[in-house]
C-alpha positions in Angstrom: 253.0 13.3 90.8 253.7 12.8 94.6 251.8 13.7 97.6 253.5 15.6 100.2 253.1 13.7 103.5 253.5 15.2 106.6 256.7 14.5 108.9 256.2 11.6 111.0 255.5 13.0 114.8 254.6 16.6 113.5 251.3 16.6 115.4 253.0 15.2 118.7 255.7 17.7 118.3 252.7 20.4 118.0 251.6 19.5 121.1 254.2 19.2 123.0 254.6 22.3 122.3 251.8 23.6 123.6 252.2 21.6 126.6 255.6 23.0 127.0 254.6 26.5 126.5 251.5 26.2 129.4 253.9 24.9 132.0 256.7 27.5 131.2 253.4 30.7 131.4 252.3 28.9 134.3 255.6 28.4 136.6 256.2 32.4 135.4 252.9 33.6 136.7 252.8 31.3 139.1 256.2 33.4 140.4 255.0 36.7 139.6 251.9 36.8 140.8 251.2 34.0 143.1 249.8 30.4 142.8 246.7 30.8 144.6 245.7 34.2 142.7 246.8 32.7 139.3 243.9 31.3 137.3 243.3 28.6 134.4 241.9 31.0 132.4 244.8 33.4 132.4 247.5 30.7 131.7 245.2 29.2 128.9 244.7 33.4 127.9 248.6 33.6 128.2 249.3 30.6 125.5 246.4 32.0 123.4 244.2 28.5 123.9 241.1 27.6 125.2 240.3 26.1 129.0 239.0 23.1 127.2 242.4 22.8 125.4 244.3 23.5 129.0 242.5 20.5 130.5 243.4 18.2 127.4 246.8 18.4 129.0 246.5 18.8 132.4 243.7 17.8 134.8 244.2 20.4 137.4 246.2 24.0 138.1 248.5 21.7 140.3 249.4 19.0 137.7 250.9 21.7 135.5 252.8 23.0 139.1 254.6 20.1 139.2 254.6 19.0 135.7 258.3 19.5 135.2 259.3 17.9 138.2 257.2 15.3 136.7 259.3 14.7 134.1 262.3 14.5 136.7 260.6 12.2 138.8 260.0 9.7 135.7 263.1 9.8 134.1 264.5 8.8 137.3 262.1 5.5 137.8 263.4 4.5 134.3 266.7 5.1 135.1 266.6 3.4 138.1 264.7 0.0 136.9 267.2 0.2 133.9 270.7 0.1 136.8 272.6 -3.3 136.5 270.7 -5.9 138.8 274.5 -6.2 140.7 274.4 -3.1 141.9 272.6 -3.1 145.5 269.8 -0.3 146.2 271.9 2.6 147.2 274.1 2.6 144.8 271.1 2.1 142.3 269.6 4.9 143.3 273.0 7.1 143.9 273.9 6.2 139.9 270.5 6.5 138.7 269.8 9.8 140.6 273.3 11.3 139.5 272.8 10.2 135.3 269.3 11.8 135.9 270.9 15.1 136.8 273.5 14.9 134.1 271.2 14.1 131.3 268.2 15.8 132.0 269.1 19.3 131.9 268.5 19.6 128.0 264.9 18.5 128.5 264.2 20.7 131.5 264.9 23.4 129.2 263.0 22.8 126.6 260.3 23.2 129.1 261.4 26.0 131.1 264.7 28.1 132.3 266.5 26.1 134.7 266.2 29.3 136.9 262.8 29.1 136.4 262.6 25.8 137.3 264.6 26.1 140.6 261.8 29.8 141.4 259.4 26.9 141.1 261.2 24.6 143.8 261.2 28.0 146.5 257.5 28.4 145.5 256.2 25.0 146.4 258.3 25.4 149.7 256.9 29.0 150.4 253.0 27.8 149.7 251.1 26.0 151.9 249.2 24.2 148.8 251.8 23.6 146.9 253.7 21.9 150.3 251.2 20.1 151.0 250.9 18.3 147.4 254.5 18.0 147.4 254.2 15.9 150.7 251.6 14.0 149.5 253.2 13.2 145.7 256.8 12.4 147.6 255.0 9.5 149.6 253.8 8.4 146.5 257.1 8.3 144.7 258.8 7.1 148.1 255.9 4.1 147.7 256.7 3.3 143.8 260.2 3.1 144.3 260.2 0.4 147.2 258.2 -1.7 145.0 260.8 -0.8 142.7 263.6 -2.0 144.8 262.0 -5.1 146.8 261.8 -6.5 142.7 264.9 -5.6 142.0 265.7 -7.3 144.8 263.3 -10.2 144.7 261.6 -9.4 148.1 257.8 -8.4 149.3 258.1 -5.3 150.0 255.2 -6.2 152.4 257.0 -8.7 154.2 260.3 -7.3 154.2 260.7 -3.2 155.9 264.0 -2.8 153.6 263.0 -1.2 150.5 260.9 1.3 152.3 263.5 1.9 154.9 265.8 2.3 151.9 264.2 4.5 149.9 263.3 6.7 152.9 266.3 7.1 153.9 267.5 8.1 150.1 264.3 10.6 149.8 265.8 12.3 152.7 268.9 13.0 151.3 267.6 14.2 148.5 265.3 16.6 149.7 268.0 18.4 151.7 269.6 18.4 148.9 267.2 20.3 146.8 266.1 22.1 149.6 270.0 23.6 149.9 270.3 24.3 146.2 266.6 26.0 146.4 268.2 28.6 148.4 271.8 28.8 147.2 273.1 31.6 144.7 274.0 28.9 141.9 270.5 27.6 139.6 272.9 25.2 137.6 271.9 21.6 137.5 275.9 21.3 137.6 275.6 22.5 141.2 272.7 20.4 142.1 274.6 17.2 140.8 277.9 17.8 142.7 275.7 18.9 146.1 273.8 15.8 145.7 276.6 13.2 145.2 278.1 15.0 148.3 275.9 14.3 150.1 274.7 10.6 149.0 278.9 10.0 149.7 277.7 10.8 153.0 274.7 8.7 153.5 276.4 5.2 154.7 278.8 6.8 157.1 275.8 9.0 158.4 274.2 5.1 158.9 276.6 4.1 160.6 275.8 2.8 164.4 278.9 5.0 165.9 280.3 8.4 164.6 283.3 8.5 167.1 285.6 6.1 166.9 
C-alpha cells in the first residue's frame, strides 16, 4: 500500500495564489473606488481572508500597490546582472530592459489584466500618495542599479559619478516612456516594448554635446 504524497510546491502554489488574487482585488478597488477610501479590511473581505492573513503577505496597503510593479522591477535587476559583462551599461540596461518586456507579460497576467495593470500606472500618477511612494521607491531602484553597474564595471560607485549618471539618465527615459503608454489608447506590453526601444535608440544622440550639425 502507498501513501499519496502531496505535489511538490502545492502549498507555495496555494499561496501564491492568494497573493495573486489580493493584488488583482486590490489594484480593482483601488480603480473603482479610490486608494485613499479603499481599506485592508475590504480587500482582505474581497479575497474571503483575514487581515492577519493580508499582512502575512504584505506589510502595508502600499506594498500590495505596487506589488506587481514589484515583480517588474526584480525581474529587471536579474536580468540586468545576468547581461554579458562585454556589453557596456547602456546597452545592458537597453537589452535587459527590452527581454524584461518581452518575457514578462505572461507573469503580469497571472497577477492581474495587463489593462489593469497599466489603470494602476494612471493611478499612482493621479494620487498624491501613491506619487510620492513612487518617487521615493524610483530613487531606490535608481540607487541599486548603480551599484549594480559600477560592479559590473569594477568601479566605486562612490568615487566614480558614472553609474549614477548612467542609470539617471536611463530612469529618465524610461519613465517617459511609461508615462506616454500610461496615457495612450494601446494597454499592450507589445506597445510599451516598441515605445521604449524607440526611445532608448534615441538616448545617445539626445547625449550628444551638439544636435545641429
Amino acid at each position: 500500500m502507498t501513501t499519496s504524497v502531496p505535489a511538490p510546491g502545492l502549498r507555495e502554489r496555494k499561496k501564491q495564489r492568494t497573493r495573486d488574487a489580493l493584488v488583482r482585488v486590490a489594484l480593482e478597488l483601488f480603480a473603482t473606488q479610490g486608494y485613499e477610501r479603499t481599506t485592508v479590511d475590504e480587500i482582505a473581505d474581497a479575497v474571503d481572508v483575514s487581515q492577519r492573513t493580508f499582512f502575512r503577505y504584505f506589510a502595508t496597503k502600499e506594498d500590495v500597490a505596487f506589488a506587481a510593479q514589484r515583480m517588474v522591477e526584480d525581474s529587471f535587476v536579474r536580468a540586468l546582472s545576468e547581461r554579458p559583462a562585454e556589453e557596456g551599461p547602456f546597452d545592458a540596461m537597453r537589452n535587459a530592459t527590452l527581454q524584461v518586456w518581452r518575457t514578462v507579460g505572461e507573469a503580469i497576467e497571472e497577477m492581474v489584466s495587463v489593462e489593469l495593470y497599466l489603470r494602476n500606472f494612471r493611478l499612482v500618477e493621479s494620487t498624491p500618495t501613491l506619487l510620492a511612494a513612487h518617487l521615493r521607491r524610483s530613487t531606490e531602484l535608481e540607487e541599486r542599479l548603480a551599484r549594480l553597474i559600477a560592479e559590473r564595471e569594477g568601479l566605486d560607485v562612490d568615487e566614480d559619478p558614472r553609474p549614477r549618471i548612467a542609470v539617471a539618465a536611463f530612469g529618465s527615459v524610461m519613465r517617459v516612456t511609461t508615462r506616454l503608454w500610461g496615457r495612450g489608447d494601446d494597454p499592450s506590453l507589445h506597445t510599451l516594448c516598441a515605445l521604449t526601444e524607440r526611445y532608448l535608440d534615441h538616448l545617445g544622440p539626445a547625449l550628444e554635446p551638439r544636435w545641429r550639425h
